[in-house]
Backbone as JSON Lines, residues from 0, in Angstrom:
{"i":0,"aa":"X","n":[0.84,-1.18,0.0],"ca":[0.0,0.0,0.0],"c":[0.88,1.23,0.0]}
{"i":1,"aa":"X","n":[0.73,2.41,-0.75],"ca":[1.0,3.37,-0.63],"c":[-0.09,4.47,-0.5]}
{"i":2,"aa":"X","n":[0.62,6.01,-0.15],"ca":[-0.48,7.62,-0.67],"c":[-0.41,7.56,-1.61]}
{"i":3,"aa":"X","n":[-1.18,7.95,-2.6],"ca":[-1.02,8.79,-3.5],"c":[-1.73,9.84,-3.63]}
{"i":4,"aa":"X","n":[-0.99,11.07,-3.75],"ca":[-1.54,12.11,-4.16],"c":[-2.98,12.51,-4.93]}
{"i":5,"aa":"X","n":[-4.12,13.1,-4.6],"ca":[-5.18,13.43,-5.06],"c":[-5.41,14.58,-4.72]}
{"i":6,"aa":"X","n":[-5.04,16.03,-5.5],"ca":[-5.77,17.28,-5.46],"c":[-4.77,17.67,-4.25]}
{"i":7,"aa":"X","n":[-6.13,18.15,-3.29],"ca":[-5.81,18.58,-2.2],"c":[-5.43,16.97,-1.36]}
{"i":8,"aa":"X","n":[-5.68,16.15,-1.37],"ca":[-5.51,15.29,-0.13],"c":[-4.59,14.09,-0.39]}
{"i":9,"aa":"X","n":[-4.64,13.03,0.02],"ca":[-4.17,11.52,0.12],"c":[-4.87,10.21,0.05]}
{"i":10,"aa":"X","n":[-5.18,9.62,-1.16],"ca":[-6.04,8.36,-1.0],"c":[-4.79,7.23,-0.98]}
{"i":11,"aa":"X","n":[-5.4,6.25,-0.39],"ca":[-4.36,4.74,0.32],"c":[-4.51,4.4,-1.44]}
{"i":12,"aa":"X","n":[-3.73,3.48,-1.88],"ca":[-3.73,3.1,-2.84],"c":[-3.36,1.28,-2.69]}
{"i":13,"aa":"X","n":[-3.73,0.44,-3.33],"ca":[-2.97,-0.78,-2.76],"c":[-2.11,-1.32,-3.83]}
{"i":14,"aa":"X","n":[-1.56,-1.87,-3.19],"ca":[0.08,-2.96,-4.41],"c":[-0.78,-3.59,-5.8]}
{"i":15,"aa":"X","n":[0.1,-3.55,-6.25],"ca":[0.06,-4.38,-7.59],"c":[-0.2,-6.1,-7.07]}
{"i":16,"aa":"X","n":[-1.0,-6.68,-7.28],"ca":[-1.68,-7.9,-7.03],"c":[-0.21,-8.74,-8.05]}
{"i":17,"aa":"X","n":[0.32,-9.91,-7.35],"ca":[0.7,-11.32,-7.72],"c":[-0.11,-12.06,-8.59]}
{"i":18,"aa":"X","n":[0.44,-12.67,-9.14],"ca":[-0.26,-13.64,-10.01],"c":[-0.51,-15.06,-8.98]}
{"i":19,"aa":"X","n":[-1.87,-15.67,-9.31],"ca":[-1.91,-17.01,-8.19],"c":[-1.41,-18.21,-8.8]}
{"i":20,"aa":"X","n":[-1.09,-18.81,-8.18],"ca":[-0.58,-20.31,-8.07],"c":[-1.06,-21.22,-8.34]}
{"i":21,"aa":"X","n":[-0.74,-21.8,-9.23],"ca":[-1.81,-22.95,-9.77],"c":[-1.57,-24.12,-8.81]}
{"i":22,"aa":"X","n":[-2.59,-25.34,-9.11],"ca":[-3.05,-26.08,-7.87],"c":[-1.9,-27.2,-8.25]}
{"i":23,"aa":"X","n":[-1.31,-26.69,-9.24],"ca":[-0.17,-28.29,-8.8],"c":[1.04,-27.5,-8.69]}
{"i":24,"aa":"X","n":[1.51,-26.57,-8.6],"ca":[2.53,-26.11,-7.61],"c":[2.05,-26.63,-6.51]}
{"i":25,"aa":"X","n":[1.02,-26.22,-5.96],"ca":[0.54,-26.1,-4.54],"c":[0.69,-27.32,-3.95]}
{"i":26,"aa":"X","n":[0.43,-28.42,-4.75],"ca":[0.66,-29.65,-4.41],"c":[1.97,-30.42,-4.36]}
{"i":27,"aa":"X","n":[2.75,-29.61,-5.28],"ca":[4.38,-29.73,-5.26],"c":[4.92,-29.56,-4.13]}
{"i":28,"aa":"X","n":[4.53,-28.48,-3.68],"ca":[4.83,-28.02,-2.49],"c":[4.86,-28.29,-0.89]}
{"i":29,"aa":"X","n":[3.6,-28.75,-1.12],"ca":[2.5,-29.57,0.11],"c":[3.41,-31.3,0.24]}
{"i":30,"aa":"X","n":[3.92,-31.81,-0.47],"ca":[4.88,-32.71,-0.93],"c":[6.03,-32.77,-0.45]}
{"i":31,"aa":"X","n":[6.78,-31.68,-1.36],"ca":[8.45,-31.29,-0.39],"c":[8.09,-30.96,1.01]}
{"i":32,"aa":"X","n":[7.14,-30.53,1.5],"ca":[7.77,-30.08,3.11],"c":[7.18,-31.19,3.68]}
{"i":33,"aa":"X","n":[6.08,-32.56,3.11],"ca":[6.07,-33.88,3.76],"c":[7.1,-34.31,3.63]}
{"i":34,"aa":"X","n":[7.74,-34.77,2.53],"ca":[9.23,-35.32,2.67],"c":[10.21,-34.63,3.34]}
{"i":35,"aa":"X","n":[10.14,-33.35,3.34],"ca":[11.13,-33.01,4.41],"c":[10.69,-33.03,5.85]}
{"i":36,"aa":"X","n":[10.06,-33.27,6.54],"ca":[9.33,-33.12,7.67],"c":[9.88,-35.03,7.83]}
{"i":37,"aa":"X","n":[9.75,-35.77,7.0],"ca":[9.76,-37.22,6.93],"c":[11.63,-37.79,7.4]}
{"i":38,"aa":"X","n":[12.09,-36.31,6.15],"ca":[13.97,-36.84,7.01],"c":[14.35,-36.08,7.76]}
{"i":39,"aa":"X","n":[13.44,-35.5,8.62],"ca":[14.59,-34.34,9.73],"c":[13.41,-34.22,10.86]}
{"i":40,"aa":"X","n":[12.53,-34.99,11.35],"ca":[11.34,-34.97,12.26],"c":[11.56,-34.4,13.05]}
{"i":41,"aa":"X","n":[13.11,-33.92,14.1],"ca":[13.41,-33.1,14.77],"c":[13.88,-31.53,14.63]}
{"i":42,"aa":"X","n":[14.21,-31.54,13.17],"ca":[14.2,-29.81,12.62],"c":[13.31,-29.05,12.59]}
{"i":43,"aa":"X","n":[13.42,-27.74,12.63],"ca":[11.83,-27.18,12.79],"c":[11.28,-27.39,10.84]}
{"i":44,"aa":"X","n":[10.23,-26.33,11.15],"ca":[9.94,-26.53,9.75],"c":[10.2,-25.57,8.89]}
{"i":45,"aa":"X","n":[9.59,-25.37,7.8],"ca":[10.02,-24.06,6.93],"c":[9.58,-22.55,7.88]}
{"i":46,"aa":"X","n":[8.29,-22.65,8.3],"ca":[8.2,-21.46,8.88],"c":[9.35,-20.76,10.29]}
{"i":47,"aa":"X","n":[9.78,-22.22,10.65],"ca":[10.54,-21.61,12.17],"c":[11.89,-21.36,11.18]}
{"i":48,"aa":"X","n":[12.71,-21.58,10.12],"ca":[13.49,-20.63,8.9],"c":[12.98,-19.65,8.86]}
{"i":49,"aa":"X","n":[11.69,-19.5,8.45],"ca":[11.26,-17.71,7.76],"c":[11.6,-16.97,9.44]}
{"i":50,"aa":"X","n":[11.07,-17.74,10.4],"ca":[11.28,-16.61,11.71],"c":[12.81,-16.31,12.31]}
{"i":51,"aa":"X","n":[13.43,-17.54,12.14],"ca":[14.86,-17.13,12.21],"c":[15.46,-16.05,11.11]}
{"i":52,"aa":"X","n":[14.8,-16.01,9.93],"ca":[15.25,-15.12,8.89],"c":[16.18,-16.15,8.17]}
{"i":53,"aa":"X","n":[16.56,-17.49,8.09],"ca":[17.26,-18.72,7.41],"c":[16.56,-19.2,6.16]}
{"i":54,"aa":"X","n":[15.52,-18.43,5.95],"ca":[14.89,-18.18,4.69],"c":[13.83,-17.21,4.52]}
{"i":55,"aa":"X","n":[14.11,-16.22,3.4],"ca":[13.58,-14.81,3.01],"c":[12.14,-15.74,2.73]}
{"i":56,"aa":"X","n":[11.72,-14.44,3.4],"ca":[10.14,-14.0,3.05],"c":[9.62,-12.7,3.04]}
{"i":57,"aa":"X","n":[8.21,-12.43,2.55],"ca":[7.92,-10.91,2.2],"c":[7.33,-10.6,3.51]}
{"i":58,"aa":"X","n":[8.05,-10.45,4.42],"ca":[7.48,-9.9,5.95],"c":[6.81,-8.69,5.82]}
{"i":59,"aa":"X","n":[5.33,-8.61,6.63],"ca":[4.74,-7.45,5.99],"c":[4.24,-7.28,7.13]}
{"i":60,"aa":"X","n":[4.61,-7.84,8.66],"ca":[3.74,-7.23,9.71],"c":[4.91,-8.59,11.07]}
{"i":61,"aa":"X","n":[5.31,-7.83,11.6],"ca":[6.38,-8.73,12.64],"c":[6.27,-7.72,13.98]}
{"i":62,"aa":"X","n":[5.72,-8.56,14.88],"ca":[6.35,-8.25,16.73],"c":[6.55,-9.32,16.97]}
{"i":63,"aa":"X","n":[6.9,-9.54,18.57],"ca":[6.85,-10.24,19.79],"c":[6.76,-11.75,19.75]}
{"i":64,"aa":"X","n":[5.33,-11.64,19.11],"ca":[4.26,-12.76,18.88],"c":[4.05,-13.63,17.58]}
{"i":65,"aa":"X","n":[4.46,-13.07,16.82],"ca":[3.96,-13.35,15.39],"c":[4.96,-12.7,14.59]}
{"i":66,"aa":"X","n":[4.16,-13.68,13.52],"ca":[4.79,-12.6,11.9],"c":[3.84,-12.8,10.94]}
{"i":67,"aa":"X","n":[4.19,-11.52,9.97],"ca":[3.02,-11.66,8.95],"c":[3.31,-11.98,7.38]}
{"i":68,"aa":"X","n":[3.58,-12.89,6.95],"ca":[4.24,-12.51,5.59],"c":[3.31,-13.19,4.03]}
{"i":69,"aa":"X","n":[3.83,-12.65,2.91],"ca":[2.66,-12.84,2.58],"c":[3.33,-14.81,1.64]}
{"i":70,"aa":"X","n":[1.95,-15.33,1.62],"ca":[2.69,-16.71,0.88],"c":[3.24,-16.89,-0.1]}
{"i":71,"aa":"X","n":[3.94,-17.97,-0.61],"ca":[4.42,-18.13,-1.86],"c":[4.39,-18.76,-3.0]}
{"i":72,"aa":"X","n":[2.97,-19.34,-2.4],"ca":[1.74,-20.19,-3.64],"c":[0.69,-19.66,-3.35]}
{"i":73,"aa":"X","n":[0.41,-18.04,-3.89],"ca":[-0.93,-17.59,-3.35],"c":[-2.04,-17.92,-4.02]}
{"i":74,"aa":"X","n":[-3.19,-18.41,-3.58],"ca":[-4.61,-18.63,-4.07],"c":[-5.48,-17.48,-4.31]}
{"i":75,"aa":"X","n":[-4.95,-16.45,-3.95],"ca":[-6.08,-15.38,-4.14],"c":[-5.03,-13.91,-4.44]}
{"i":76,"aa":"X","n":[-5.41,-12.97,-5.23],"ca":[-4.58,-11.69,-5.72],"c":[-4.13,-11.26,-4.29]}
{"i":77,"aa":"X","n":[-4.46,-11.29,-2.98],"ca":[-3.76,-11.34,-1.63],"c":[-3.74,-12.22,-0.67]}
{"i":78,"aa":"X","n":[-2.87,-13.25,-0.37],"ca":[-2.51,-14.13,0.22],"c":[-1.47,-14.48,1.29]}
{"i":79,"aa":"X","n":[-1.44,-14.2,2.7],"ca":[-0.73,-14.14,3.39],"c":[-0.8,-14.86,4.66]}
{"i":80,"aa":"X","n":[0.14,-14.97,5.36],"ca":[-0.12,-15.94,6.58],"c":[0.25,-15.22,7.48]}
{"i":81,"aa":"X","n":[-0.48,-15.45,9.14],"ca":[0.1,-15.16,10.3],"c":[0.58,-16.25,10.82]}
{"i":82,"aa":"X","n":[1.83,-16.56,11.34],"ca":[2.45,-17.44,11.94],"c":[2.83,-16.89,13.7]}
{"i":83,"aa":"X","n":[2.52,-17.98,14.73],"ca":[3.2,-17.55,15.73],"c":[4.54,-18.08,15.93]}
{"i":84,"aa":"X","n":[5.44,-17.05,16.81],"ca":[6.56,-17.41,16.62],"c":[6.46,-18.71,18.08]}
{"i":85,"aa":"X","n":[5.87,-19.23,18.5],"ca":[5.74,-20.19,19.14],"c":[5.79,-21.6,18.94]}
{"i":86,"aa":"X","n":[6.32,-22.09,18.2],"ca":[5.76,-23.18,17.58],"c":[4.6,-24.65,17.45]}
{"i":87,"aa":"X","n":[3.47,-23.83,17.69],"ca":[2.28,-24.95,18.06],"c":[2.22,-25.68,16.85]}
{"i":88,"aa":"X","n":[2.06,-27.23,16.72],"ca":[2.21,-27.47,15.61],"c":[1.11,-28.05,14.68]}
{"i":89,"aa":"X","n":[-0.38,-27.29,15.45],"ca":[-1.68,-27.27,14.69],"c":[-2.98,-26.78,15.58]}
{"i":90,"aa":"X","n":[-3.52,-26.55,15.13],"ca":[-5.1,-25.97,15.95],"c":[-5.14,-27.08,16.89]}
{"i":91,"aa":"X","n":[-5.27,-28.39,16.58],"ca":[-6.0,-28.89,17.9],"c":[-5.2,-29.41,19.19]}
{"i":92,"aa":"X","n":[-3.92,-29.02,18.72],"ca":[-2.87,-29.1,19.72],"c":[-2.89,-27.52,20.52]}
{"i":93,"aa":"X","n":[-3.34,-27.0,20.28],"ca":[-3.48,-25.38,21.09],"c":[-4.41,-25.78,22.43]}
{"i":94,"aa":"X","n":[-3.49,-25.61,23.23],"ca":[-4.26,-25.54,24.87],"c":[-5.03,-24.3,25.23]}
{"i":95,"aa":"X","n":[-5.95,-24.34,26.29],"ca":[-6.33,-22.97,26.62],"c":[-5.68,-22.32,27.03]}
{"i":96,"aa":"X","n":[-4.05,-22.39,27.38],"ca":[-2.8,-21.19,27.55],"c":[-2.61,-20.62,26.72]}
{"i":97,"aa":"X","n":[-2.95,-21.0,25.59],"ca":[-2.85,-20.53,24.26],"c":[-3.54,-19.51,23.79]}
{"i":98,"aa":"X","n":[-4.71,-19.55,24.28],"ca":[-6.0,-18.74,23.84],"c":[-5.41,-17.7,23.36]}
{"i":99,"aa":"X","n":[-4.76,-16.53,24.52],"ca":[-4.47,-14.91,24.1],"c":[-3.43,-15.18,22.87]}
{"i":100,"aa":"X","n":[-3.17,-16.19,22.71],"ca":[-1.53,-15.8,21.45],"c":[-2.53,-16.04,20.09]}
{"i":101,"aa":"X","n":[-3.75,-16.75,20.49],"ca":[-4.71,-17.26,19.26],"c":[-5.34,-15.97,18.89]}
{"i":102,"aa":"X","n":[-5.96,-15.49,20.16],"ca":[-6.75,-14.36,19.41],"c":[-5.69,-13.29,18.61]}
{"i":103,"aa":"X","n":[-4.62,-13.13,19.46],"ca":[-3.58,-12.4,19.19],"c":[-3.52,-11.93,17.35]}
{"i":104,"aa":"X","n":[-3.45,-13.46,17.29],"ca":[-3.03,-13.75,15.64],"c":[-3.91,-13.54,14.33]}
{"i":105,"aa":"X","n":[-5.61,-13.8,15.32],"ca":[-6.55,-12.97,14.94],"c":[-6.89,-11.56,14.68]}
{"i":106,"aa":"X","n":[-6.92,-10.92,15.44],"ca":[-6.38,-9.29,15.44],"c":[-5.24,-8.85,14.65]}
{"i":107,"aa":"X","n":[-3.99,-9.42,14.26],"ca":[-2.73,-9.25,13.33],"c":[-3.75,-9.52,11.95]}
{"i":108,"aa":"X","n":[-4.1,-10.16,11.77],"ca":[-4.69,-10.79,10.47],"c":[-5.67,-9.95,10.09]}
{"i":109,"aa":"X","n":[-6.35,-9.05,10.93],"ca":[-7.7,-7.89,10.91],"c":[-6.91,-6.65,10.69]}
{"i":110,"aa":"X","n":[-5.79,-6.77,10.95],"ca":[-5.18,-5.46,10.71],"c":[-4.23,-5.31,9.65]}
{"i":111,"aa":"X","n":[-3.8,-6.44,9.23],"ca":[-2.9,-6.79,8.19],"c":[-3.5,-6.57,6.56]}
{"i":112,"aa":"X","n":[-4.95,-7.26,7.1],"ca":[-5.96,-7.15,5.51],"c":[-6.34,-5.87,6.01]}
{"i":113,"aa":"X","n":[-6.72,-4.62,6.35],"ca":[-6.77,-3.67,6.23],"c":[-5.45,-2.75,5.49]}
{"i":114,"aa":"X","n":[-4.41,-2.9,6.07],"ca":[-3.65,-2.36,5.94],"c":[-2.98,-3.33,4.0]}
{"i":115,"aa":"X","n":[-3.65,-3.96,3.99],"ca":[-3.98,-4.46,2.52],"c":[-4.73,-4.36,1.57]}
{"i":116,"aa":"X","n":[-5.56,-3.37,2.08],"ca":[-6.63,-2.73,1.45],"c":[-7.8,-3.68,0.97]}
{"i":117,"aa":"X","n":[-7.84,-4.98,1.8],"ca":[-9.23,-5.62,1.69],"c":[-10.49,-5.11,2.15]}
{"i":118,"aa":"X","n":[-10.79,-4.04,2.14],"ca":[-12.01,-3.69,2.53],"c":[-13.63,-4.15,2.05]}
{"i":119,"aa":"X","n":[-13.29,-4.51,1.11],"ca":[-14.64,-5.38,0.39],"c":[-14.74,-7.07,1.09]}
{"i":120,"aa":"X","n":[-13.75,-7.05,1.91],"ca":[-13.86,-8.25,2.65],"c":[-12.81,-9.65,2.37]}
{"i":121,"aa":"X","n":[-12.69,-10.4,3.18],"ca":[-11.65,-11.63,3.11],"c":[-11.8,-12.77,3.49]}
{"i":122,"aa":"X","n":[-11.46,-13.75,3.79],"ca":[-11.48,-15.47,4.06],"c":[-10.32,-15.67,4.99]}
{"i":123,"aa":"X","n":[-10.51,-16.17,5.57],"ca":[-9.69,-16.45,7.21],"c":[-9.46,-17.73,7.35]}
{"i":124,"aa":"X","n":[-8.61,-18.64,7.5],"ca":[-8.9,-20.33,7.26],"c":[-7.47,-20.63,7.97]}
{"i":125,"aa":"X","n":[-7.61,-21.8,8.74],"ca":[-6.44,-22.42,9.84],"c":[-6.82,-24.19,8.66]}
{"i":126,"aa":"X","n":[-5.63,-24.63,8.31],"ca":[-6.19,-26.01,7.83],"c":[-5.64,-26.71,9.45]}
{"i":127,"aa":"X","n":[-6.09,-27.73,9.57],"ca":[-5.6,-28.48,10.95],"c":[-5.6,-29.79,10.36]}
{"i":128,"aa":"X","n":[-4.7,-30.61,10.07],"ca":[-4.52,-32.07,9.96],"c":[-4.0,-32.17,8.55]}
{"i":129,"aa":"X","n":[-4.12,-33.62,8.79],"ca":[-3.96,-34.25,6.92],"c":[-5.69,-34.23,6.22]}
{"i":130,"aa":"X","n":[-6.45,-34.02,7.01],"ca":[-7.59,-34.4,6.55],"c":[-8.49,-32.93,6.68]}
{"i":131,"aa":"X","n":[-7.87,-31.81,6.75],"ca":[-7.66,-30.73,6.85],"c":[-6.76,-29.93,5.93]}
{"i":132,"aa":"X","n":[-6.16,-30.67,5.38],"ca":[-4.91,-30.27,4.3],"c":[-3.91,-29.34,4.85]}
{"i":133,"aa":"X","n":[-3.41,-29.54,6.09],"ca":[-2.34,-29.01,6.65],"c":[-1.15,-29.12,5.69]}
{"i":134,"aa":"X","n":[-0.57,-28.35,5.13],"ca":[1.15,-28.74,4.79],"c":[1.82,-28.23,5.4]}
{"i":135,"aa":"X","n":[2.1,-27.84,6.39],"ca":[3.0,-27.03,7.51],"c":[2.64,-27.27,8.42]}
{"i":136,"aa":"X","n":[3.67,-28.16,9.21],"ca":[3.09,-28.37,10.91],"c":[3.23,-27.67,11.68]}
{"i":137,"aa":"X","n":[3.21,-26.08,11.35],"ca":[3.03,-25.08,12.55],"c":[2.2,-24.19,12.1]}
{"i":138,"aa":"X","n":[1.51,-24.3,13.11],"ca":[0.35,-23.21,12.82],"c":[0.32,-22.36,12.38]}
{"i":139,"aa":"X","n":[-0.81,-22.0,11.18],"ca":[-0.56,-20.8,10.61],"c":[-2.11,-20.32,10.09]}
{"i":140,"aa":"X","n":[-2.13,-19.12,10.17],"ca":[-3.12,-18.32,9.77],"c":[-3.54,-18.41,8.22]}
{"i":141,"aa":"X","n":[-4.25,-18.64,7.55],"ca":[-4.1,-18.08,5.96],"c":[-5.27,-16.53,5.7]}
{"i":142,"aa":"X","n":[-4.82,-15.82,5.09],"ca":[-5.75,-14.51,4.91],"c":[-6.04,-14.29,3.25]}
{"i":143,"aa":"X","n":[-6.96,-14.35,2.82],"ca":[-7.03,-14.58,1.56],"c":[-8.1,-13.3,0.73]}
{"i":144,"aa":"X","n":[-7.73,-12.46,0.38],"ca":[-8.31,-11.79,-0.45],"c":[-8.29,-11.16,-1.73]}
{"i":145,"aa":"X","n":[-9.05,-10.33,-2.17],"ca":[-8.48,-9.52,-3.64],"c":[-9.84,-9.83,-4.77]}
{"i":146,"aa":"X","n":[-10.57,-10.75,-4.14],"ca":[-11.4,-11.39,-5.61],"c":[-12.35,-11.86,-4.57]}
{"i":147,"aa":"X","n":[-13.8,-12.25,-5.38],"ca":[-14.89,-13.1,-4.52],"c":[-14.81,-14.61,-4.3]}
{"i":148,"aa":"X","n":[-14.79,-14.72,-2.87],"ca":[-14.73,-16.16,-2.85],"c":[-16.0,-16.92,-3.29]}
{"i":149,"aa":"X","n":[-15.99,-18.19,-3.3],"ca":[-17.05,-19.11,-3.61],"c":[-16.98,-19.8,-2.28]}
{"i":150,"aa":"X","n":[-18.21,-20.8,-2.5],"ca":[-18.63,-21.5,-1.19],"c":[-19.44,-22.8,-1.68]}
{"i":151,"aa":"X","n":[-19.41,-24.08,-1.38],"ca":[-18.17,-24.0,-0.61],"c":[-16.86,-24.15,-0.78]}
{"i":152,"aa":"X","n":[-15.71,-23.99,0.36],"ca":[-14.36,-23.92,-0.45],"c":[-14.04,-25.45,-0.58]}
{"i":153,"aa":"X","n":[-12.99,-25.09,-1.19],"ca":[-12.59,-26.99,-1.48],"c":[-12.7,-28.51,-1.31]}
């Protein structure tokens, strides 16, 4: 997002939209980090890299708690994840100690698609499992906007 100049004032303007990812990248993908998850069960995963910074990502919202960056097989013209820097390694493994870091990540994600200029609205989705289509065993937010979703999803 940037200003841009109008007259007298300042309208928000938003980024140039990505092109999306077709569904067999996505599945390429969803693949390599099972097989890698399969020879290193004790390494973290790709996301605990993006938080160490041991692999670049488009960080677009980082404190304490979290990070915000946007994905790299996006499904929708804005596509981004909140990750905690905690490593829970799915929704139904989250205890009720957890709660405040959950909502936490909720609120990052409300402020992130604003500050993304989704105002016509967005899709919010945690996958949890294999039967859930998790490909990352640490929890992660997905924020999906730019275009109208359909229903139901996949």
């Amino acid at each position: 997002m940037y200003l841009q100049s109008l007259g007298a004032g300042l309208r928000r303007v938003c980024r140039a939209q990505r092109p999306l990812c077709t569904k067999e990248v996505e599945v390429r993908l969803a693949e390599e980090e099972a097989a890698s998850r399969k020879c290193a069960s004790t390494a973290g995963t790709i996301f605990s890299r993006v938080i160490d910074r041991s692999l670049p990502a488009d960080i677009i919202h980082e404190d304490d708690k979290c990070l915000a960056f946007r994905d790299v097989s996006p499904q929708a013209p804005v596509h981004f994840l909140v990750i905690p820097r905690l490593p829970i390694p799915r929704m139904s493994e989250a205890t009720d100690d957890d709660a405040q870091l959950l909502g936490h990540l909720l609120v990052v994600a409300k402020n992130v698609a604003k500050q993304e200029c989704l105002d016509e609205g967005y899709r919010v989705v945690i996958n949890d499992g294999k039967h859930g289509a998790q490909s990352v065993y640490h929890l992660h937010v997905h924020v999906l906007g730019g275009r109208q979703m359909t229903w139901p999803p996949g």
